[in-house]
C-alpha positions in Angstrom: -22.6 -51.0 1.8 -20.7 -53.4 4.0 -16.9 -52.8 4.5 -16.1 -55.6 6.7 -16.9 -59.4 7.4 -15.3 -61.2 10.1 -15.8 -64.9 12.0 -15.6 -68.1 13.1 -15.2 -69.8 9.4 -14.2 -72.8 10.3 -15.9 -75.7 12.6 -13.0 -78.1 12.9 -10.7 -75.5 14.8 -13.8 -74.0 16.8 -15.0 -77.7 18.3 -10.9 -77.9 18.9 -10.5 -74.7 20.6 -13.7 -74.5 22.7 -13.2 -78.1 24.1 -9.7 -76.9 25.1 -11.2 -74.6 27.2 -14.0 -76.2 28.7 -12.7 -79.9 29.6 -9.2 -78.1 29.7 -7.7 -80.7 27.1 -4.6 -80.6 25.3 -4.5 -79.7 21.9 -3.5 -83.3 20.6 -6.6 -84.6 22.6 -9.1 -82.1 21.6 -8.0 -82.8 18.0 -8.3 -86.7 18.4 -11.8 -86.3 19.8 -12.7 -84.1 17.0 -11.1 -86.7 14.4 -13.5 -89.3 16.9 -16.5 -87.7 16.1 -16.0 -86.5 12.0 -15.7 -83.0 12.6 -11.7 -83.2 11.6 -10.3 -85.0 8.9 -7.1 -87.6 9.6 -5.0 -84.6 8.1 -6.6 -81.6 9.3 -3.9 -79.4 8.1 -6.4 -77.0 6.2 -8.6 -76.6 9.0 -5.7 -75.9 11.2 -3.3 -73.7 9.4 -6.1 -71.4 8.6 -6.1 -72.7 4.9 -10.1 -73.7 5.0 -10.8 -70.9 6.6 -9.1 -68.3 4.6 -10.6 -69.9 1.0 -14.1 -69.3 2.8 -13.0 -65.9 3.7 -12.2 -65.3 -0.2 -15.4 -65.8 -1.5 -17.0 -64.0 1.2 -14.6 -61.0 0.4 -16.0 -61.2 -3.2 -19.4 -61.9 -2.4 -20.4 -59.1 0.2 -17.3 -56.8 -0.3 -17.1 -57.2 -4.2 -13.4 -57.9 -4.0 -11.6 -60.5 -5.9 -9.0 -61.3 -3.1 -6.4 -63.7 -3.7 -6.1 -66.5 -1.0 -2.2 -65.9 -0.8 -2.8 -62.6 -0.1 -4.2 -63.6 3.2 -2.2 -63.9 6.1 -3.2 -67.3 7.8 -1.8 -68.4 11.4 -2.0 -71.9 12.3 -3.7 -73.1 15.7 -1.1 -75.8 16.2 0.5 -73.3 18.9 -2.6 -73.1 20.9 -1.8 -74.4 24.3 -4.6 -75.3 27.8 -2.7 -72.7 29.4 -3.1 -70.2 27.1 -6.8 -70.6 28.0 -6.4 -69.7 31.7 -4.4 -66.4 30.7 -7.4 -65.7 28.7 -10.0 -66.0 31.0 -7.9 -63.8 33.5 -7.9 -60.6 30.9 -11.7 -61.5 30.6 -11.4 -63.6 26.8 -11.2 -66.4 25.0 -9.4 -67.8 22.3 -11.3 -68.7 18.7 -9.6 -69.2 14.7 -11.2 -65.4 13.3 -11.1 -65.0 9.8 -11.5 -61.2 9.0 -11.5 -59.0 5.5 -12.1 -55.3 6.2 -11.9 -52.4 3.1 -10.3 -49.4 5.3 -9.6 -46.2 3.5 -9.2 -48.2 0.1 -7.0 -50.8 1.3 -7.9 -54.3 2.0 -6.8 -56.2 4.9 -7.5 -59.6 5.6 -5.8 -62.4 8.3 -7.0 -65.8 9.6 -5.8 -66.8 13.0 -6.1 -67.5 16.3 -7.1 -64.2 18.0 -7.9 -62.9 22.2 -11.6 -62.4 21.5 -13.6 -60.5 24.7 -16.5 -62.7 26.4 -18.3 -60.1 25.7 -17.7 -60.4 22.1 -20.7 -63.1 19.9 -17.8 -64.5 18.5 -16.6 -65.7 22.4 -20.2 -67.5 22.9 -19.7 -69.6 19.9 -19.3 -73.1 20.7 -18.4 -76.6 19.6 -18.5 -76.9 15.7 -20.4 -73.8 15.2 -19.6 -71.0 12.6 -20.5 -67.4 12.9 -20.1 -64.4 10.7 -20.2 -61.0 11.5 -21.0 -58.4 8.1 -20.3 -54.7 8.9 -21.1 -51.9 7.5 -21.4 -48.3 6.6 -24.7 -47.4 7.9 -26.4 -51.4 9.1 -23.8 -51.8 11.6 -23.2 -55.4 12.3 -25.1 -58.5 11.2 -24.6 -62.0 12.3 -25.4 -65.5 10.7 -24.7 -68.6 12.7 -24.8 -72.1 12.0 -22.6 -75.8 12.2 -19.5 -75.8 10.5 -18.4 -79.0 10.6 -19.6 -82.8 10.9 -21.5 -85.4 8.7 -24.9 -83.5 8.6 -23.4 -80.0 7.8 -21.5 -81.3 4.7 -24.7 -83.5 3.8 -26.5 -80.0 3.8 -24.1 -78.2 2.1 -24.0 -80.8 -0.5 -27.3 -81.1 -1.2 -27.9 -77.1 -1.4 -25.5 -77.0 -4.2 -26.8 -80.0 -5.8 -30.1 -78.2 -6.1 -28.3 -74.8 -7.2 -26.9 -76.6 -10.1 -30.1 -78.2 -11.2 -31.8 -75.0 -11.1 -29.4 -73.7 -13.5 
């Protein structure tokens, strides 16, 4: 029975966030190297307003928690703020910064927010890099289980694409 799933949903802001902190670039020239390289779009605002991310968080709220969670329900926090320095404070209270999504069912009630969040280094969710993704499915009695993969780019889509081209043939 899982009662929580939580992650890096979204590849755009986690190429844009982790290059931040390792080259120590601005936000405005991490975003034009990720629109360089196709992992951003020429208007990223769903990737960076947490719009992407909280839609993906939404079907995986009603595909491993059952619930049928409104995307306006969801808080979402845009990355826009983000700052280099930011990234130095980070490293000082031993962190990071990464976009998490999270949906949790706690005593009945659902919360769910997509932002940027202080994650420990010692957290999986600090190691993940570039345009990776990475979510994190809790439960009652399994604990935590984690799937990992790229987010965000030409090949990703293409895979994407193609898996649900097949799903729709074989139905």
């Amino acid at each position: 029975r899982l009662t929580t799933v939580s992650g890096i949903l979204n590849g755009t802001c986690n190429y844009i966030l982790t290059r931040m902190e390792s080259a120590g670039l601005a936000f405005d020239a991490a975003l034009a190297e990720a629109q360089q390289l196709g992992f951003a779009e020429a208007d990223p605002t769903d990737d960076l307003d947490g719009y992407d991310a909280r839609a993906k968080l939404c079907i995986l709220a009603r595909v491993g928690l059952g619930l049928d969670l409104a995307p306006a329900s969801v808080a979402a926090e845009t990355i826009r703020t983000i700052s280099d320095d930011d990234f130095v404070y980070a490293r000082r209270l031993q962190a990071t910064i990464r976009q998490v999504s999270r949906v949790s069912v706690v005593d009945g009630s659902v919360e769910g927010r997509v932002g940027p969040a202080l994650v420990p280094l010692t957290s999986p969710l600090a190691r993940v890099i570039g345009s990776q993704n990475l979510i994190v499915a809790g439960g009652a009695y399994g604990k935590e289980t984690t799937f990992s993969g790229y987010g965000a780019g030409g090949f990703p889509t293409a895979v994407a694409i193609v898996s649900d081209l097949l799903a729709i043939a074989r139905r």
